[in-house]
C-alpha positions in Angstrom: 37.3 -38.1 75.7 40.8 -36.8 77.1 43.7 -36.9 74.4 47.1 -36.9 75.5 49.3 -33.9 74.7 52.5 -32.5 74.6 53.0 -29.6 77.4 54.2 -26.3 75.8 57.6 -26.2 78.4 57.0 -21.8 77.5 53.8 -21.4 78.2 54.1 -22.8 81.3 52.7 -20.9 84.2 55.4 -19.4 86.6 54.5 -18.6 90.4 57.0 -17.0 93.1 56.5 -18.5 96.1 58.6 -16.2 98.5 61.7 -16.9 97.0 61.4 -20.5 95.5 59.3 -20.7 92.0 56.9 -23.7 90.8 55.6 -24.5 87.4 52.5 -26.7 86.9 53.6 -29.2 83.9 50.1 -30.6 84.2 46.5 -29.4 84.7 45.5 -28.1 87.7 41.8 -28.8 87.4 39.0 -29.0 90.7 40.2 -33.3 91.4 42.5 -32.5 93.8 43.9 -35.8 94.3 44.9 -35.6 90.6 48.1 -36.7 89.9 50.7 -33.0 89.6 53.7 -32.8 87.9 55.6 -29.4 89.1 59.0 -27.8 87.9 60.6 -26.4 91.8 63.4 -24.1 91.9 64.7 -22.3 94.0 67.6 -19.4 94.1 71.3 -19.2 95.1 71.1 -19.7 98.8 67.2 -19.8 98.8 65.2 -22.2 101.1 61.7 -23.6 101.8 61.3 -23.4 105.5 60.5 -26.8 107.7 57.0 -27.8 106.7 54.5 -30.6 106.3 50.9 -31.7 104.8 48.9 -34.9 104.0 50.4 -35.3 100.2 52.9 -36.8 99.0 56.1 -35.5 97.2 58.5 -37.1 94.9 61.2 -34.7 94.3 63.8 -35.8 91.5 66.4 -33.9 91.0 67.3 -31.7 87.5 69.8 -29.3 87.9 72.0 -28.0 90.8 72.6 -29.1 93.9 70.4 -28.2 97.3 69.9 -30.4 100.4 67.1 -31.9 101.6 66.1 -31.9 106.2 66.1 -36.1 107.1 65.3 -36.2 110.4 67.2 -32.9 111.7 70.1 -33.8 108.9 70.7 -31.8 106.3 71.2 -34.0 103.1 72.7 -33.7 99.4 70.9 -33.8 97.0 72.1 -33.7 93.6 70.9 -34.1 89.8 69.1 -37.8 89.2 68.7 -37.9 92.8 65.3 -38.7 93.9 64.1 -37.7 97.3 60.5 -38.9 98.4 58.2 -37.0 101.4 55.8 -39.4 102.6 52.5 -37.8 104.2 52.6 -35.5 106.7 56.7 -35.7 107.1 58.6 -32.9 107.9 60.3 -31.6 105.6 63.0 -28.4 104.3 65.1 -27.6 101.5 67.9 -25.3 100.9 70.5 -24.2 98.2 74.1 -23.0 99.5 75.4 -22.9 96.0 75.7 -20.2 93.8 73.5 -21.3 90.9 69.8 -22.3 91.1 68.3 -25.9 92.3 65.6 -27.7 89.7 63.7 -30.7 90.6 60.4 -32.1 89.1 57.7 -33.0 91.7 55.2 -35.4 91.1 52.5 -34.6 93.5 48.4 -34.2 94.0 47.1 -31.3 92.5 45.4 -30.0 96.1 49.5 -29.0 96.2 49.6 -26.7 93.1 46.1 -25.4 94.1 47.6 -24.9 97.2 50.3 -22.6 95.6 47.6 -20.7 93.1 45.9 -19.6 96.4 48.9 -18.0 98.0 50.1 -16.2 95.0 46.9 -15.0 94.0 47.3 -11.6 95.7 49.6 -8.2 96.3 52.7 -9.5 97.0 53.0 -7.4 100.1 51.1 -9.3 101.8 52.0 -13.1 100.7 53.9 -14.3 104.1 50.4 -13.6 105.9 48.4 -14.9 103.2 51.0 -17.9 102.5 50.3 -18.6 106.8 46.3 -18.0 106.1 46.2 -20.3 103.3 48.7 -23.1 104.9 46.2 -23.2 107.5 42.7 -23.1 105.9 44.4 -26.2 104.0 45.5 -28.4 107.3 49.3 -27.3 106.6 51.8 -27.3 109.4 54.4 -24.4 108.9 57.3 -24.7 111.6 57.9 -21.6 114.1 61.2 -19.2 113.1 62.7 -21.2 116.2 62.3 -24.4 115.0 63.6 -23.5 111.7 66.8 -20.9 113.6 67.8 -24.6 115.0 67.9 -26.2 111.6 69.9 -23.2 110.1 67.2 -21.2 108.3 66.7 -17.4 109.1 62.9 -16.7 108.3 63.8 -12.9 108.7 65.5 -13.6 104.9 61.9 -14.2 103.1 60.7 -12.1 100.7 64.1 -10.2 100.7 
C-alpha cells in the first residue's frame, strides 16, 4: 500500500534542458500515463522552441512573466495564470524579462521520462540527443525557420 507524502522541495531532482530547467515534484516511475507534477523555469530571455506531442500540459503560472505561442500569437502570461496545451498542439514559450519564469506543470510522466532521456548524457552532445530522443518518442520539434518566423533564434541554444 502507497502512503501519501510530503515532497522534500530540496531534494528535488534538477535537469537542464538547453537552457530551461524541470523539477519532477512527483515520481517518475515506468506508468507513463501517471499523473506528473513538474516545476519549469526558464532564464532571462530563454525560450522553449515551437514543439508538440500526444500529452497534455497544464502550465500554471508561479513567478515571472513569459509568454506563451496561441496560434502564431505570442501571449502573456503572468503569475496565477494558467495556460493549458491540449494533445498534440503546437506550442512555444519565451521570457523577455530580466528575471526567471516559474510555472508548475501537471502532466503524464512519459513527459519527465522524456526529459530523463535527454539529459542523461555529455552535455556536448544534448541538441542531437534532445532531436534523437524527440523522435524515438513521436515528438514534433519545429525547423529553425519555423521558429525564425515566430521570433526564436535556435542558433542561441546551449549558449
Amino acid at each position: 500500500m502507497s502512503l501519501p507524502y510530503l515532497v522534500d522541495q530540496h531534494a528535488v531532482e534538477t535537469f537542464d534542458v538547453l537552457g530551461p530547467t524541470v523539477q519532477f515534484l512527483t515520481p517518475v516511475d515506468s506508468d507513463a500515463d501517471a499523473p506528473c507534477l513538474i516545476r519549469g523555469s526558464i532564464p532571462p530571455h530563454g525560450f522553449v522552441p515551437l514543439h508538440s506531442h500526444a500529452d497534455p500540459e497544464t502550465f500554471v503560472a508561479i513567478s515571472g512573466e513569459m509568454s506563451g505561442l496561441i496560434d502564431g500569437a505570442w501571449v502573456p502570461v503572468r503569475p496565477g495564470d494558467v495556460f493549458h496545451v491540449p494533445p498534440n498542439a503546437k506550442h512555444a514559450w519565451r521570457n523577455d524579462s530580466d528575471g526567471p519564469a516559474v510555472s508548475q506543470v501537471v502532466t503524464r510522466a512519459r513527459i519527465a521520462q522524456f526529459f530523463r532521456d535527454v539529459v542523461d548524457g555529455p552535455p556536448s552532445e544534448t541538441i542531437d540527443r534532445f532531436l534523437a530522443v524527440s523522435e524515438r518518442y513521436g515528438y514534433w520539434n519545429a525547423s529553425p525557420e519555423e521558429n525564425a518566423a515566430i521570433g526564436l533564434d535556435l542558433s542561441a541554444l546551449g549558449e
